[in-house]
N, C-alpha and C positions, 0 to 999 in steps of 0.2 A: 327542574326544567333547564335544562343548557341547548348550547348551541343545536345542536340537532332535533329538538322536538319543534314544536310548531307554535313556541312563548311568541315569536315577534306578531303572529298572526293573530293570536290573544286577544281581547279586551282586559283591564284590566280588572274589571269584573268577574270573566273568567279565570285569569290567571289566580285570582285571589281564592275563588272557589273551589280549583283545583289546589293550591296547597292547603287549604283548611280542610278538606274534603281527606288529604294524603296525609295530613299531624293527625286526623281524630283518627282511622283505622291503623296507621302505625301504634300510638297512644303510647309512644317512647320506647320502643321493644326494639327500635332498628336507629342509628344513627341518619339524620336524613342532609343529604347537604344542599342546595336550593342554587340554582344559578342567577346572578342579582345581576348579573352585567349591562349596562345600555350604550347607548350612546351618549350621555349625559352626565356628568358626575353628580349632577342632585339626585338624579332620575336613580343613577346607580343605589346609592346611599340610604337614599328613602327605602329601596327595596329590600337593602341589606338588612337596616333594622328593620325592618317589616318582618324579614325571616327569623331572626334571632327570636323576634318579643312571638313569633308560630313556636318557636323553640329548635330551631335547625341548628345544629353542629356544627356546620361550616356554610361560608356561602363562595362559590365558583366565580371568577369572574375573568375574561377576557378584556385583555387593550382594546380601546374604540378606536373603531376606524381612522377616525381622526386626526389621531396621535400622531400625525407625518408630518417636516416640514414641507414646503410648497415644492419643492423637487422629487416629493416621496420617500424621501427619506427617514426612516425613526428618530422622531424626539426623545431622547429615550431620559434625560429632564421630564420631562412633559409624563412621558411615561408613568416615570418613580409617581412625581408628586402625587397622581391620581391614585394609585396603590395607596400611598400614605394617607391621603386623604381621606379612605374609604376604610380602612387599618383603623383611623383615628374613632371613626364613628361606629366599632361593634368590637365587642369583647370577644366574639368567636374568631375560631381561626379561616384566616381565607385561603381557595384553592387557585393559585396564578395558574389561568388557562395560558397555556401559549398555543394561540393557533393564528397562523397567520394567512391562513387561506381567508377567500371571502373579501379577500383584501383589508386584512386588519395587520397592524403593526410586527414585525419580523424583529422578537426579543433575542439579545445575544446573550448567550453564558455567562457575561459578565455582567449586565442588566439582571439576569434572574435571581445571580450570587448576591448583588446587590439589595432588592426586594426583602429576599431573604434574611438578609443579613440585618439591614437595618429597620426591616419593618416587623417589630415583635409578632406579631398574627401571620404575618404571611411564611406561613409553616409548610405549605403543600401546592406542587406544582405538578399539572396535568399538561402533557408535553404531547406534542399534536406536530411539529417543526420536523418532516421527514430528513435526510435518515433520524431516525428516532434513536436508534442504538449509541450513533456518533455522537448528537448531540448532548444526549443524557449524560457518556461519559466525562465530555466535557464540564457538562456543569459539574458531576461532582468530585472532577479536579479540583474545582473552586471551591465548594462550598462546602464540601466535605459530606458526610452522615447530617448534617442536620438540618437539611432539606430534603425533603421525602418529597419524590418523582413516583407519578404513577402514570405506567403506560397508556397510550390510549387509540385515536385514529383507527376505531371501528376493531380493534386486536391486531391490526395486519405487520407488525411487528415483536404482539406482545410478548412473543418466547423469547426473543432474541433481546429486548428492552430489559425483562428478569436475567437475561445473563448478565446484563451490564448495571444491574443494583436496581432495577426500578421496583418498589416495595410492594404493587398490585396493580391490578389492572382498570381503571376506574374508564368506560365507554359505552358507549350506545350499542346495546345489543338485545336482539329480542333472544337469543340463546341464551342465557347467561350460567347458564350448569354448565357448557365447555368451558365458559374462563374458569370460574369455579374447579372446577376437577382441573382444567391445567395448571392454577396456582397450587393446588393441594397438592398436587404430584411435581412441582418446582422444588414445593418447600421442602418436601419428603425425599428429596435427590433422587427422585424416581424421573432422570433427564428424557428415556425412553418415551417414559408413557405421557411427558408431557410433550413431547417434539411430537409424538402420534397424533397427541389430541387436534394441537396447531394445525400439524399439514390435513387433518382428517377437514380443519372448516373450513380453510382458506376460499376456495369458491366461494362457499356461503358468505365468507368476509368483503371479497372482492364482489361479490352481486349486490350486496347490502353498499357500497363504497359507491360505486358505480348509479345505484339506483334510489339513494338515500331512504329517507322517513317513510315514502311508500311500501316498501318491502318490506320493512319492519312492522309496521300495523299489518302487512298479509302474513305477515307470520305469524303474528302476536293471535289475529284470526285464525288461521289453521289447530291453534295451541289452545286456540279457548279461551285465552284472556280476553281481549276484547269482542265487539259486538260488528265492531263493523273496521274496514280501512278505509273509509271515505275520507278525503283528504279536504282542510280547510280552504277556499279559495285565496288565493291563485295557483295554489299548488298542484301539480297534476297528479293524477293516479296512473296504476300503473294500467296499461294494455292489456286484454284477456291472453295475448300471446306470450306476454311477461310474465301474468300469472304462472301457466302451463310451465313453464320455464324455471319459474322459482319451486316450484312442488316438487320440481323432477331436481332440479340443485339440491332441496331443505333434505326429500328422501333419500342422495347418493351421502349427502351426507351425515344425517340421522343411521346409515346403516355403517357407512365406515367407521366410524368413530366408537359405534357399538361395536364393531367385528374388534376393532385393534386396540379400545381401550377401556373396553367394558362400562362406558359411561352410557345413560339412558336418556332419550328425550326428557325433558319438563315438557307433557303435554297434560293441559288441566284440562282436555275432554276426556283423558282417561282415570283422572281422578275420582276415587267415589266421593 
């Protein structure tokens, strides 16, 4: 559960439910990473080993809002120490979110080099800080191969993020067979059919960007995963007209991407 699902809206009742719910049908067949982030450094901590002793791989976490001095500025002291902090308290690796929309802390390349460098677990950075491409390059000026960046900010860079070293594409997507086949056809130096796959979603990218966690559950519905997109309070749903909208997006692009790169919906209503 990271920043784009609907964790803060949670009990922690549910939250707990959902990832016991997501370790027993996983049952260790898939690496699972867990977002532990709060606003709190106990709150964080508590959470983090919480995932660890479920058995998760990694836990994601994002700077708190807070992390500013009184002018808004990044503490980026303030920063580290919480990293460290959180570092200190679980043997798995953690994934530095840097996302600074939302109004959360704006990490620079050399804050993240640093993370990195000095905090043994903090191994892997989900980079979110538009331009995405420049930034990445920057950090691995710094920090070289041994911080693994992984694209993210819904895909809307991810092709161009893979040209500049980012090692996968780790975001919120309810397609996730186009990232998939774009990274496989990155890796493959097949530059074509990955640049195809990209501009084939982009709408889809940009609707999903635009319209967040709603559009994602109406498509996760249309696909047959889930049961419904009704959305937790306060959050809204989307307009019957938004619907219409998204079906006519999901199908322009469900068929481009088919026409130019031979990739197929993931749709589990047509699953036998």
């Amino acid at each position: 559960m990271g920043e784009s699902a609907e964790r803060d809206l949670l009990s922690d009742k549910e939250r707990q439910r959902i990832l016991s719910t997501t370790f027993n049908i996983v049952d260790g067949k898939l690496p699972i990473i867990v977002g532990t982030g709060s606003e709190s450094l106990q709150g964080t901590v508590e959470s983090s080993i919480s995932a660890e002793d479920l058995g998760a791989s990694a836990v994601m976490i994002p700077a708190p809002r807070r992390l500013k001095t009184g002018s808004g500025i990044e503490n980026e002291d303030a920063i580290f120490d919480y990293y460290s902090s959180v570092g200190d308290s679980v043997g798995i690796p953690m994934v530095i979110q840097d996302f600074p929309q939302m109004d959360r802390p704006k990490m620079s390349p050399t804050l993240i080099a640093r993370l990195n460098r000095e905090i043994p677990n903090a191994k892997y950075l989900k980079l979110e800080d538009p331009p995405t491409p420049l930034k990445l390059t920057k950090i691995r000026d710094i920090a070289g191969d041994k911080l693994r960046i992984f694209s993210a900010l819904y895909g809307r860079d991810s092709f161009w993020d893979l040209l500049h070293g980012a090692v996968g594409i780790m975001t919120s997507s309810p397609t996730p067979e186009y990232l998939v086949a774009m990274y496989d056809a990155f890796v493959a130096r097949d530059l074509k059919k990955a640049f195809d796959i990209y501009l084939g979603t982009l709408p889809l990218i940009y609707y999903c960007n635009e319209s967040g966690l709603a559009v994602r559950k109406e498509i996760l519905v249309k696909r047959g995963v889930i049961r419904t997109s009704r959305m937790k309070s306060p959050e809204k749903e989307l307009a019957e007209s938004q619907k219409e909208e998204l079906s006519d997006v999901l199908a322009w692009v469900e068929k481009e991407v088919l026409s130019s790169s031979g990739v197929s919906p993931l749709n589990f209503l047509k699953v036998p």
